[in-house]
Structure formats: structure tokens, C-alpha cells
N, C-alpha and C positions, 0 to 999 in steps of 0.2 A: 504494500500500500504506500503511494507515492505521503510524503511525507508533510508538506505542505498544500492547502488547501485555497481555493476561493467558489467553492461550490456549497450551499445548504439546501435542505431537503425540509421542510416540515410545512403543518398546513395553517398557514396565517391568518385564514380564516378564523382563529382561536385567540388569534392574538388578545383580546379584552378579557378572556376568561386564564390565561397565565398569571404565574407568581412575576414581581416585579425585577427580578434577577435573569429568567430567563427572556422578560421585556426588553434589559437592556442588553443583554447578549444579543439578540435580533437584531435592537438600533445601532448597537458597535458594528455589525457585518454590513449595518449599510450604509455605515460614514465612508466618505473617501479619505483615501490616505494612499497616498503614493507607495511610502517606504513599506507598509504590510498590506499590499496587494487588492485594498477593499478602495470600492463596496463588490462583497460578494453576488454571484450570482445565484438567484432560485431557482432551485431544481425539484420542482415538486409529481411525484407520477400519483401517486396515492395507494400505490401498494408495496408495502416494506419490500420484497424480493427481488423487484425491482430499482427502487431507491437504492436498496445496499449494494446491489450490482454495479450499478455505478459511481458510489460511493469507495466499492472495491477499485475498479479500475481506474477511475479519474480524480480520487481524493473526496474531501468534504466531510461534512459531516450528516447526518438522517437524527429526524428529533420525532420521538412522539410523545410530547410531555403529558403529565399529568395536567389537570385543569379546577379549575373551582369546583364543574358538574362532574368532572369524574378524579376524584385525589386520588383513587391507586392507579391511572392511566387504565390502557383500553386495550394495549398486546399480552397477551397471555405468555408467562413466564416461560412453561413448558416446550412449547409447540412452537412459539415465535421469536423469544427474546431470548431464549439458551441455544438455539440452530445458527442463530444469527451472530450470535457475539461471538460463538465459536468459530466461526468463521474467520470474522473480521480480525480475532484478536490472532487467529494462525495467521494471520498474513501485517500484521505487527500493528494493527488498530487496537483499540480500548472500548468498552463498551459500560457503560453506569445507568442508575438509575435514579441519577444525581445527588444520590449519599453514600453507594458502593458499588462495586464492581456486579455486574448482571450474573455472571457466574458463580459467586458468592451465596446470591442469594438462596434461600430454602426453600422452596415452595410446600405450603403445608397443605395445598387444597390443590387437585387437577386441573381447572380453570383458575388460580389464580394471578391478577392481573399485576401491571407496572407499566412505570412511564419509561422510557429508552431512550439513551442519548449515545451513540454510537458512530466512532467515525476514528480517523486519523488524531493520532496521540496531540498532536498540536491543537486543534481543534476542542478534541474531548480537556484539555487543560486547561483552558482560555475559558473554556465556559464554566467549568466548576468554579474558576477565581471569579467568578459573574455571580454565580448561585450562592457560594460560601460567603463569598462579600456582603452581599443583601442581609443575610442573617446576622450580619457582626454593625454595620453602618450605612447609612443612607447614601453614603459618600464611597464612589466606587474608584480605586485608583487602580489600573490593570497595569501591569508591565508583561507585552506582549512580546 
């Protein structure tokens, strides 16, 4: 997985119902900036196997966050977001659920769910100092 990114995947359609960390991770990818290659381009298909397909070969990162109306997210841990991250993470991406690793997690029930943030290790880093920040101060200082 190429190492550096300017591709994101998610459906911003939701954008009003996100935490406000993953709001400003979205508005960082679409400042310009010369010197870190944004604003990002969207890449949205709508079907994860898809999206990480190209997330494999071309970089970026694939979001399916949690939201207000759904807080444990909407991919099923089993079937979608452990096939997936194993994938990605073979070919040296990272895959969370914005407080740990997707393959970490335990699933206690056959359907249960989680939000996915999965992509290229720069990408998947950049955004948790977005997430993690929010929770600590209003005031977000990133060093990309």
C-alpha cells in the first residue's frame, strides 16, 4: 500500500450527524496546502469492497464512522471489518475503530457492529490526532 495519500472515501452525506473531530479531519482534507498535497480528492463508491480496492491500490483512506443515529457504526465486525482490515493491514495499512485496532476487537455477538477507519498508516495517524484531540481540547494543533 503506497504510503502517502490524497484520496478519501466516506459518505458526507452524514457529515451533520459526526463527532466534531472527525468534522475537522474532513475540513483538514479539504484545505489547500501545497506542501501536504490537499485538498484531497473524494472517492466515494458506496460499497466497502470496492472503496478498499482502491484504497489498496491507489492509497487513501475508507471511513465508515459511527454517527449520532447509529454510535456503534453500521459494518459488522465479523463478516466486514475483520476481512477487511486483514487485508489492508497485510499489505502495511492500519485499520481502527477510532479507539483501537479492528482486529483487537472481540466481538461478543455474530452481528455485532463498529465504525471503520481504515486506510494507509499516514492517513489512519492524522486522523486519530483529529479524534484524540477533540476529546482532550477544543483547540486542535496537528503536526502532519
Amino acid at each position: 500500500m503506497p504510503k502517502k495519500s490524497q484520496i478519501y472515501s466516506v459518505n458526507e452525506g452524514n457529515y451533520l450527524h459526526w463527532e466534531d473531530g472527525l468534522k475537522k479531519y474532513i475540513d483538514y482534507l479539504k484545505e489547500e496546502d501545497k506542501e501536504t498535497g490537499r485538498p484531497y480528492s473524494l472517492r466515494y463508491v458506496g460499497s466497502m469492497v470496492a472503496d478498499i480496492h482502491r484504497t489498496l491500490l491507489y492509497r487513501g483512506i475508507f471511513m465508515y464512522p459511527a454517527d449520532n443515529r447509529y454510535p456503534n457504526g453500521k459494518l459488522r465486525v465479523m463478516y466486514e471489518c475483520n476481512p477487511m482490515s486483514m487485508l489492508v493491514e497485510a499489505a502495511g495499512g492500519k485499520a481502527t475503530n477510532g479507539k483501537q485496532r479492528i482486529l483487537e476487537v472481540h466481538p461478543s455477538k455474530l452481528h455485532e457492529r463498529s465504525p471503520i477507519y481504515i486506510g494507509n498508516e499516514h492517513e489512519i495517524n492524522t486522523l486519530r490526532k483529529f479524534i484524540d484531540a477533540e476529546k482532550v481540547d477544543d483547540k486542535i494543533i496537528i503536526d502532519c
